[in-house]
Steps between C-alpha positions, in 0.01 A plus 500: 500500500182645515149409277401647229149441323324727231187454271366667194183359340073433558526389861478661810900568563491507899391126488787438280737632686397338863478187362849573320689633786336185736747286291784753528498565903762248528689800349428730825251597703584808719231674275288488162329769280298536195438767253230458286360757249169545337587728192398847751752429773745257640364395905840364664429300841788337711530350861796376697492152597426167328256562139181357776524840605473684171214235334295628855508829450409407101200278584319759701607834240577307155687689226350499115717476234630259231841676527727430807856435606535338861788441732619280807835655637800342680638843720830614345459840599295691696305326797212271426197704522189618274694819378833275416253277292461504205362589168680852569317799308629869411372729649164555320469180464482492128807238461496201728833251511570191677895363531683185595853556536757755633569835358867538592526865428150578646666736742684748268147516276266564795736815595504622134090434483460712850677805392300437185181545714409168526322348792589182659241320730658145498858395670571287231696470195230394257350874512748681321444296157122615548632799508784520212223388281290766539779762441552284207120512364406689203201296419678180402477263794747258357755766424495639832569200635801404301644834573448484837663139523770635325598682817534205748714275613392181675213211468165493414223373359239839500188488319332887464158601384352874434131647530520599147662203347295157456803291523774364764839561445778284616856415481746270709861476588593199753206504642217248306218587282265253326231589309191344433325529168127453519186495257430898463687528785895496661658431849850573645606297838870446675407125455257295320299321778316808514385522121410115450153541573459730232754399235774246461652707208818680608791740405764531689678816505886583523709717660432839312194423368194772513148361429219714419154296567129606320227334521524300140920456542810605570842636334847407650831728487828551633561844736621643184164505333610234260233166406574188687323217438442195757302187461175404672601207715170245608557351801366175628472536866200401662339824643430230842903465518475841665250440747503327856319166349302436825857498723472765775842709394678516123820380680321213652353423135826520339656304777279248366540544151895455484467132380293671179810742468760265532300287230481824268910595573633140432281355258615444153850563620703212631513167332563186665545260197851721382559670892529810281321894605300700230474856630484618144829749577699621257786600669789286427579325903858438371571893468491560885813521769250611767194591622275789693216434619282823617197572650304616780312349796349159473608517164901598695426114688386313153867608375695410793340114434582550151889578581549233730257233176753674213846460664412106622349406147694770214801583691497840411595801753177642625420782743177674562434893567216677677385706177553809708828482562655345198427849299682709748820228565657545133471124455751330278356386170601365164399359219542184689231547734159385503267732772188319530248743698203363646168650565132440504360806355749585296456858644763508787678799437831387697566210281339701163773730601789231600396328145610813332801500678611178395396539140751853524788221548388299257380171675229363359176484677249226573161559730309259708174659461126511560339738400511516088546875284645591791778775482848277522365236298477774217908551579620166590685294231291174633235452740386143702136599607389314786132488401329478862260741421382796662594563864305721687568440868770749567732242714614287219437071477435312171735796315788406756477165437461475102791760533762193694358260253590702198901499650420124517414531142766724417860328706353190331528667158822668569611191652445255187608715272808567615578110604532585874209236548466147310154339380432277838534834710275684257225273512541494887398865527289503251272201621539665849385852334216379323372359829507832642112578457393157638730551784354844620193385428585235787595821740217648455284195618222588759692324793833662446347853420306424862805405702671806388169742581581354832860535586434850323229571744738397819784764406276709336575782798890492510644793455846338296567244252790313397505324170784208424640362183810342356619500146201476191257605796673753684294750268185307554580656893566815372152510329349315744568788706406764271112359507500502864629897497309571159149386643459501893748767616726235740872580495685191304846461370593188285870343491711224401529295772820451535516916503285458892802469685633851349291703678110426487516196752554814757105493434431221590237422794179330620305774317664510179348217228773356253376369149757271390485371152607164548395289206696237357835582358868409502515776793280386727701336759650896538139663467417280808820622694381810442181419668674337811684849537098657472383254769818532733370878559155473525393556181139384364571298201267455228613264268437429097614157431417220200219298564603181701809666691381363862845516601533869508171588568628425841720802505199737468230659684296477185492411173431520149538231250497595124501234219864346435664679220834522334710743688560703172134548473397491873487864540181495225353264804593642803436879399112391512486392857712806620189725279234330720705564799521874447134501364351349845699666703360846343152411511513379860622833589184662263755622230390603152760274297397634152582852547785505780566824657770748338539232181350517135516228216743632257756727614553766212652771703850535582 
């Protein structure tokens, strides 16, 4: 999941890549490197830690060059120091590589390339291919390359350059690759945000694809050698959609920004006037006995709310995997089944993986994506994009959200068109869906935002967390307890309420804060039973109830009151305050919330 930048053109290539890998650190930061070559040598520098300490050591001893490949690395293997870093070079220096990815059979090659004399002076896997390719060399930089890639087995996305050679060679497999093509000049990135200053014209490579970059163009092939072409993509974003916009954090930012996202995911999709869904899907709804839903993390939460929204408005037999395991289970699948994975990147090589292994028994696959070109949309059958833009605080917000809107969007389409839910109920959910932006515009109001700054503040030094939730919003307390791990380090667990009495009310005491997610809905005479149990034993209850609810305010220590929503898309609502929650607590206690400790963006490695 690292970050990959390179240049080839007229301008100085170490500013390039800085200001590249700046919009890439999201991708890890346990060190960054550069390479940069002048047409005499190639000068590699790399430093542990976050890139501030590698653009130091540039400002005061600069490198010149308009060639360069740069790096900012997410440990896999081999401890996160300077020599771990990368670009890694052979040993006289004369080819330089950088990787993203694992090499699976790194092991069995770095024996063979010891007895062969080689030297190792990195712990890490990425080394041998800078070695493979220059047993491979013969004076053909692209060749060597090809051969050597021949050899492994794993992921990457590994961009090489040579003293002799004014080019950059590159080549992917799971892990991503864009390229950048300039004026008399050409970029490569793991992501766009970090070419849109330059360019906004694009091509988006596959799995097997090598690239070969000069200064006036590029040539495309498969690992065999053979031509492959791929269009130039020009993309729209706003360069500023990547950048803090005067808020003091990106998560903060895109905290604010999920009414814009939600505005971007539903718009142009639901109709009031007929109650009917236009997700522009071409899979036939009728065709489908059940469904999987799979995915990872926050992404894991968004499909738990989409089970519980499909069974209550499609009827159709749902059940939702952690990507990681559904691989390894030998999951029963048919030509019956619909797995819908879900992701933000795209990238996440658990569910890239768990996608393959539902296409091998023949369901058909749908994403709920982000991130477009990415590598499943290239191998789903369909894909809903969720259009919230890019996301560069590593803690997930607006992507969670437009994610549980889009399984609005979706058990409303399966829904209708399999006559499991008439007109009036339709155009219930869909007015109450299209009022989704307005309505977390309304959270986010200066007063509300304040109030929870302050209860965040009050329990900001507990050392446990307990996070409530019944029915559509039992996963908005499993999330809502994610953030709170994710960002400030605090110990939480999130459960359906009625699950307390099982075993985690054994927890409960004065010291230990309960978030109970107790907006309106047909359970909340139980939610607030639950609570009573909570208070019985000590428990510090904070409480998230629907504006107006005086009455069970009364059962709390403190609360927070979100705009009344329809329960089915309440969790949209509620997820926002729980964000703030977690994103106060962590800066009270001085945490950095974009780049939390031990996590990285888009999880490529297995």
């Amino acid at each position: 999941m690292c970050g990959i930048v390179g240049y080839i053109g007229t301008r100085q290539a170490q500013d390039v890549l800085i200001s590249g890998l700046a919009k890439l650190e999201y991708r890890g930061y346990d060190s960054a490197g550069v390479a940069v070559g002048d047409g005499a040598c190639i000068a590699v520098k790399k430093k542990a830690g976050k890139l501030a300490n590698l653009s130091g050591e540039l400002a005061e001893s600069p490198l010149a060059g308009t060639l360069g490949i740069g790096h900012t690395r997410w440990a896999t293997h081999g401890l996160p120091n300077d020599t771990n870093a990368h670009p890694h070079a052979t040993e006289d220096g004369r080819i330089v590589i950088i990787h993203n990815g694992i090499i699976e059979n790194y092991l069995s090659l770095k024996e063979g390339l010891i007895a062969r004399g080689h030297t190792f002076k990195s712990e890490t896997d990425s080394e041998v291919l800078a070695h493979l390719i220059e047993e491979a060399y013969a004076g053909d930089l692209y060749e060597a390359v090809r051969v050597a890639l021949g050899q492994v087995r794993g992921a990457y996305g590994i961009v090489v350059t040579h003293v002799d050679h004014r080019e950059i060679v590159a080549a992917r497999t799971v892990s991503p690759l864009v390229m950048g093509v300039g004026e008399g000049e050409m970029f490569l990135a793991s992501d766009v945000p970090a070419l849109l200053a330059y360019t906004r014209n694009m091509v988006f490579l596959h799995d097997g694809d090598m690239v070969v970059l000069h200064d006036d163009g590029f040539r495309i092939t498969d690992l065999a050698g053979q031509p492959v072409e791929r269009p130039i993509d020009h993309i729209d974003w706003d360069a500023e959609a990547a950048e803090k916009g005067g808020f003091d954090t990106y998560m903060l930012k895109e905290i604010y920004e999920q009414p814009q996202a939600l505005t971007n995911t539903l718009i142009g999709r639901l109709h009031d006037d007929t109650g009917e869904v236009n997700l522009d899907i071409g899979l036939d709804p009728q065709s489908f006995k059940r469904i999987s839903i799979i995915a990872c993390g926050t992404a894991y939460y968004a499909g738990l709310v989409g089970e519980y929204l499909i069974e209550q408005l499609a009827r159709i037999p749902v059940e939702v995997d952690v990507a990681s395991e559904y691989r390894y289970r030998n999951p029963i699948v048919s030509e019956q089944t619909l797995a819908v994975v879900v992701s933000q990147s795209g990238e996440t090589i658990d569910t890239l993986e768990a996608l393959r292994e539902a296409k091998k028994g023949g369901a058909k696959t749908l994403g709920v994506i982000n991130a477009k070109g990415s590598s499943m949309t290239r191998e789903l059958d369909d894909t809903l994009y969720i259009h919230a833009g890019p996301e560069i605080g590593v803690a997930s917000t607006k992507a969670y959200t437009s994610m549980v809107s889009a399984f609005v969007m979706l058990a409303l389409w399966l829904g209708r068109a399999r006559g499991t839910l008439d007109e009036t109920q339709a155009r219930d959910l869909l007015h109450a869906a299209r009022e989704l932006p307005r309505l977390v515009e309304e959270a986010l109001a200066p007063e509300r935002v304040e109030q929870i700054k302050r209860v965040a503040e009050k329990y900001a030094h507990a050392r446990d967390y307990l996070f409530l939730g019944r029915g559509v919003n039992a996963p908005t307390a499993f999330e809502g307890a994610l953030k709170l791990k994710e960002i400030s380090y605090i110990h939480a667990e999130g459960y359906a309420a009625g699950e307390m009495k099982h075993g985690p009310i054994a927890l409960i005491d004065a010291n230990l804060p309960v978030v109970v997610v107790a907006t309106e809905s047909r359970l909340l005479e139980k939610t607030i039973s639950n609570v009573q149990e909570v208070r019985a034993r000590s428990g510090q209850v904070i409480a998230l109830l629907s504006d107006g609810d005086t009455e069970n305010a009364r059962h709390a220590d403190d609360v927070l009151y979100v705009p009344r929503a329809h329960e089915m898309v309440s969790p949209v609502v509620n997820a926002v305050a729980l964000q703030l929650l977690a994103y106060f607590t962590a800066t009270a206690l001085g945490k950095d919330v974009d780049k939390p400790r031990n996590l990285a963006k888009s999880v490529t490695v297995e």
